[in-house]
C-alpha positions, 0 to 999 in steps of 0.5 A, spaced: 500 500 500 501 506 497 505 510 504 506 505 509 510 507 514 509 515 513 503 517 512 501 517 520 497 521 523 493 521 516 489 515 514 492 510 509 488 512 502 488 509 496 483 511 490 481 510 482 477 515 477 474 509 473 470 511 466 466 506 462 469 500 466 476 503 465 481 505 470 483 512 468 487 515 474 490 512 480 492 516 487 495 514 493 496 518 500 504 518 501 503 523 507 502 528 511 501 535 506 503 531 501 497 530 496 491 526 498 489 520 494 482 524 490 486 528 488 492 525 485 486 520 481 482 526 480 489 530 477 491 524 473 484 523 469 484 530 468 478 532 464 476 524 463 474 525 470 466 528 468 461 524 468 466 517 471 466 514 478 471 515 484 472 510 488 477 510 495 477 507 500 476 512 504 470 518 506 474 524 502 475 529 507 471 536 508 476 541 512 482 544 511 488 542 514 495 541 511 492 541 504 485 544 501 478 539 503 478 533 497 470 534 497 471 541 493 476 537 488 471 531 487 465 535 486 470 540 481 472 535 477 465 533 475 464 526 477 457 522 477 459 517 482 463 517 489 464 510 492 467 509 499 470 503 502 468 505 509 466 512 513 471 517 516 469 517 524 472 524 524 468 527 519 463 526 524 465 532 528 466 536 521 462 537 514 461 530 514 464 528 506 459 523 504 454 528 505 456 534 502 458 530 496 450 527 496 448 535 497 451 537 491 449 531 486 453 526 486 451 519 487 454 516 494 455 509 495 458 507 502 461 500 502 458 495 507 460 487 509 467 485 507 468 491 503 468 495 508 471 491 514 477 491 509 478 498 509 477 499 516 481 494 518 487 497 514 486 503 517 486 500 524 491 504 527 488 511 525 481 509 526 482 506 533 485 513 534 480 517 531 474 514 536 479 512 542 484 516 543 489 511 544 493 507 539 492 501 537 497 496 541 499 489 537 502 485 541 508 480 536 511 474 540 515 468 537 515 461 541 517 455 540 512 449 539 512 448 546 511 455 548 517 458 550 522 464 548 528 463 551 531 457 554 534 456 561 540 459 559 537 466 557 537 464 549 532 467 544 537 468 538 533 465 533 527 462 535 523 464 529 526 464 522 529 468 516 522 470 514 519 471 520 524 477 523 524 479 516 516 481 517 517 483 524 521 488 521 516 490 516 512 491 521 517 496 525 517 500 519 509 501 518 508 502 526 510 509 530 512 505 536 516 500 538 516 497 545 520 493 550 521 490 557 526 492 560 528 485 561 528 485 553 532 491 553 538 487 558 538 481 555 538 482 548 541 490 547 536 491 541 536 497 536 528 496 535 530 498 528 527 497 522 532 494 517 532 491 510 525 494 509 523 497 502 521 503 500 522 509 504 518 510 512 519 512 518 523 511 523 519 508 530 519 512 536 523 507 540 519 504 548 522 501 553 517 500 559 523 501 565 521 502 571 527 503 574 530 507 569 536 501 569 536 502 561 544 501 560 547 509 558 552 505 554 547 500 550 545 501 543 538 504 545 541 509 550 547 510 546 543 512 540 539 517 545 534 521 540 527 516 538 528 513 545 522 513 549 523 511 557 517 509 562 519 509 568 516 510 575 515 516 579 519 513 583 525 510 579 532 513 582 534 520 580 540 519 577 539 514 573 533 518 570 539 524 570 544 519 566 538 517 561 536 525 559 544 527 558 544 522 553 538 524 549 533 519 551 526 521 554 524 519 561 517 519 562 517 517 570 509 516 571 506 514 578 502 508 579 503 501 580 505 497 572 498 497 570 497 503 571 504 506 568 500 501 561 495 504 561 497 511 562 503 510 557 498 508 552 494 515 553 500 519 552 503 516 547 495 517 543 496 524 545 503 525 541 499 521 536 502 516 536 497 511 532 501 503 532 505 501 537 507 494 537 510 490 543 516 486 542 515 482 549 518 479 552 513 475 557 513 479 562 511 486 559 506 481 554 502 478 560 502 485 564 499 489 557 494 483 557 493 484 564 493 491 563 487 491 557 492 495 552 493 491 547 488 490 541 492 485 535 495 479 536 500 477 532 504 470 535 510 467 530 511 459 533 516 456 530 518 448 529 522 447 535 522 444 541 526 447 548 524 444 554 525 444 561 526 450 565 525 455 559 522 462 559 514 461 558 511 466 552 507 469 558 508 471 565 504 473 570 499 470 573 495 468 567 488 466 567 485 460 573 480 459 568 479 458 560 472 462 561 477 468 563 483 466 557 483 472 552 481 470 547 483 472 539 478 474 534 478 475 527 484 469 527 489 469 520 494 464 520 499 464 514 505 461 514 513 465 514 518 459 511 517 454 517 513 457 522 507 459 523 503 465 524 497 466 527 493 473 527 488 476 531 484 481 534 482 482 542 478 488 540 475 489 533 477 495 529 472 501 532 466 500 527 464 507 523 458 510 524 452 507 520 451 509 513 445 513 514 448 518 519 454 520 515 448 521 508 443 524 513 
């Protein structure tokens, strides 16, 4: 798709002008202040435009922002038909595009079924954040089949495949945020980097979940100090905090228990709009974004192999005493990277767009 990994805080767009069953001009959002995708179609059809069909795979937006509102370039270029794969749940508190398009003559059609759970889907980050507030939070782990991801010793380098942590690095790249545990960040010394992707995006803002501010100053993260993010307690020791911020890292120190330190470091980041963060693990910063209700997405790599004894269990915490209460995925995808497989899913659908009658009404 056409500006992953660089269109956020703006929706993913795509959009075709079609005359007598013929694509005559295509657009695709690439980022903010950069042409939205009517209208790079719009521009491409040229004067074919009149009387064709514009089909996007979102509601076209009614207010100024960094570019001019795409309904005035739809309904100037004279198209008949404007078809929309799903609603935009900001429009709702502005001019409402599907309804200022049918005010002016055009025929609207808004997709239903699973046209329009696709292109919800798609967006998923910015429509989770447009309705909550918040980002949407996917959890990403890899195991083994008998559900570990280190062995006794500490080891987790590699579980998963080739293919597998070439996906997980396309899935840095479309995110905005990358988070760790800080036992992640000891053991592992990350870059949280996205790298080998193609196509240009940009770089995560990189999240370590520290209550101790014990993120090493001569590690990669720290080292690498601007794009780095540290949650830490309100408690946490004042010098380490001091070492952190010289060498350029942020420290966000938040009161409360882990819990609500999640919780409330969500909130944040959704007001920096930050609208994707994938959690890296490992177990115990898995279990206590569970435990904490953040996450929205599951994505769960098992590879074919078998580990044993006293290796370290996917999830830690307490876990669930009865299956009633087990989180459970909905929405379930498995696909396989080379030997492994991947299973994906939802623990909360993407926010559904307001009905069809609200947006024409």
């Amino acid at each position: 798709m056409v500006g992953r990994g660089r269109v956020s805080p703006n929706p993913l767009v795509g959009a075709l002008v079609v005359q007598d069953g013929q694509v005559i001009g295509e657009g695709g959002h690439e980022g903010p202040g950069t042409d939205h995708a009517e209208v790079g179609a719009l521009r491409a059809a040229g004067t074919g435009a009149r009387g064709a069909t514009l089909v996007c795979t979102l509601e076209p937006c009614s207010h100024h922002g960094r570019t001019p509102p795409c309904v005035d370039a739809v309904r100037a270029a004279g198209v008949a038909r404007v078809v929309v794969g799903c609603l935009d749940p900001l429009e709702r508190s502005r001019g409402q595009g599907v309804r200022i398009l049918a005010e002016a003559g055009i025929d609207v059609a808004v997709a239903d079924g699973p046209d329009e759970l696709a292109c919800r889907q798609m967006n998923g980050p910015f429509m989770t954040w447009s309705v909550t507030g918040r980002p949407e939070v996917t959890l990403k782990m890899a195991e083994s089949l008998d559900g570990r991801v280190a062995t006794s010793t500490g080891e987790s380098q590699w579980i998963s495949g080739e293919q597998s942590r070439a996906r997980v690095h396309r899935w840095r790249a479309d995110s905005d945020a990358v988070a760790v545990g800080i036992g992640t960040a000891l053991a592992d010394d990350p870059l949280l980097t996205a790298r080998d992707v193609e196509g240009a995006f940009r770089a995560p803002l990189r999240l370590v979940f520290d209550s101790g501010a014990r993120l090493p100053l001569d590690g990669k993260l720290a080292s690498a100090g601007e794009g780095v993010l540290v949650i830490a307690s309100a408690n946490a020791p004042a010098d380490r905090v001091r070492g952190l911020e010289a060498s350029g890292v942020e420290v966000l120190a938040l009161p409360g228990d882990a819990r609500e330190r999640l919780q409330e470091a969500v909130t944040e980041l959704g007001r920096r709009e930050v609208q994707s963060v994938l959690v890296e693990g490992g177990p115990t910063l898995a279990a206590g974004a569970l435990e904490a209700d953040v996450v929205d997405r599951v994505a769960w790599m098992v590879a074919p192999m078998l580990i044993g004894g006293d290796g370290a269990p996917a999830l830690g915490g307490a876990g669930r005493a009865r299956l009633a209460d087990a989180w459970r995925l909905s929405s379930v995808e498995m696909a396989r990277l080379g030997d492994d497989v991947l299973v994906t899913g939802r623990l909360r659908e993407v926010p559904g767009s307001p009905s069809v009658e609200a947006g024409l009404g």
